[in-house]
C-alpha positions in Angstrom: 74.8 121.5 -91.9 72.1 124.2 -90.2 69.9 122.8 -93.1 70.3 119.2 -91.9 70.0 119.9 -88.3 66.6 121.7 -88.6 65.6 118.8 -91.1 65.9 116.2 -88.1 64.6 118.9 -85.3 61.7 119.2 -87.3 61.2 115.2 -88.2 61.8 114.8 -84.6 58.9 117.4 -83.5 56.6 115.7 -85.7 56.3 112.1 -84.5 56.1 113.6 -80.8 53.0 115.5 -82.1 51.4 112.3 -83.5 52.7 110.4 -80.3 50.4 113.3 -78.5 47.5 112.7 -80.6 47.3 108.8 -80.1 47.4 109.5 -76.1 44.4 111.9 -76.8 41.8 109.9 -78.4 42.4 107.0 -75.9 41.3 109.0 -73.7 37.8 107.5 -72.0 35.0 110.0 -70.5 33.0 108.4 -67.7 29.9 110.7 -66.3 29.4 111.0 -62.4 26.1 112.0 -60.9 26.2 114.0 -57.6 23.9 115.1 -55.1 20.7 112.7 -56.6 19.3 110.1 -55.6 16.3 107.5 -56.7 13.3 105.9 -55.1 13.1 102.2 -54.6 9.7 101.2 -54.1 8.9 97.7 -52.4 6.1 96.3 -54.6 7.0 92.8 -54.1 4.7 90.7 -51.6 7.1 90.2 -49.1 9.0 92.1 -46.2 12.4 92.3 -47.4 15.6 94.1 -45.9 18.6 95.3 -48.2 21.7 97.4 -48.1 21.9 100.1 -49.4 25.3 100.9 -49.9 25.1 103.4 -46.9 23.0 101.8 -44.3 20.3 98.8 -43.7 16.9 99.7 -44.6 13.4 97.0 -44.2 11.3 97.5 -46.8 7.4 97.0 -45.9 5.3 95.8 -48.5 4.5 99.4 -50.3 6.8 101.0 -48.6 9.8 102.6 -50.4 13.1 104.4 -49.6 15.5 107.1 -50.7 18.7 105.5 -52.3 21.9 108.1 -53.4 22.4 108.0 -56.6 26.3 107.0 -56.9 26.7 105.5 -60.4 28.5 102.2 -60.6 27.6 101.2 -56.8 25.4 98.2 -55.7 22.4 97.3 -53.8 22.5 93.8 -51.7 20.2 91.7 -50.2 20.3 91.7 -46.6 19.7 89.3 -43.5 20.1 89.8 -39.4 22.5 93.2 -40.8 24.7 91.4 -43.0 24.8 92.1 -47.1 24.1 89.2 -48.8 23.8 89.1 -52.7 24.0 91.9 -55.4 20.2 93.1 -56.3 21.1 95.3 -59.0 23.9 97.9 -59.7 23.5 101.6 -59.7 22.7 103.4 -63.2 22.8 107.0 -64.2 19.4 106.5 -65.7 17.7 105.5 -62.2 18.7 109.6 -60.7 15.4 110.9 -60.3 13.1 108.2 -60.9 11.0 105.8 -58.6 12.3 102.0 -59.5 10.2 99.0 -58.8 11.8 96.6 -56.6 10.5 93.8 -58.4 11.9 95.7 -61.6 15.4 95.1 -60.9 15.5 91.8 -59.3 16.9 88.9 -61.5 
């Protein structure tokens, strides 16, 4: 009878463990960027105004601005201080680099 018992304790331990082990590689990793932030350059021949996710900001021809680098997040258009459409969305890849307006339009 002990024999049995610890049979079907043990059987019983074992799919849990495998139940565990399924949970763990369904697990997804996603990779956050803090404190960075990316240069967006206006090299288009126009003044244009966009959003930056934080504030407004007009772009001069030439000029360019400081954007935070929050991956995932996205950059509109903007008119009279209203967001309009998306320009582009936020990579990991942009921290630290100096990104061409005309670059990232579609």
């Amino acid at each position: 009878m002990k024999i049995t018992i610890t049979l079907l304790s043990l059987v019983a331990m074992c799919s849990f463990a495998e139940i565990q082990l399924d949970a763990l590689q369904t697990v997804e990793h996603t990779e956050a960027i803090y404190g960075s932030s990316f240069s967006l350059i206006n090299d288009t021949k126009n003044k244009v105004s966009i959003y930056t996710g934080s504030g407004y900001v007009t772009l001069n021809k030439g000029s360019k601005t400081s954007i935070s680098c929050k991956v995932g997040k996205t950059v509109h258009w903007a008119s009279k201080g209203k967001k309009g459409d998306v320009i582009f969305k936020i990579k990991s890849d942009m921290c630290g680099e100096t990104i061409k307006l005309s670059k990232v339009m579609d």
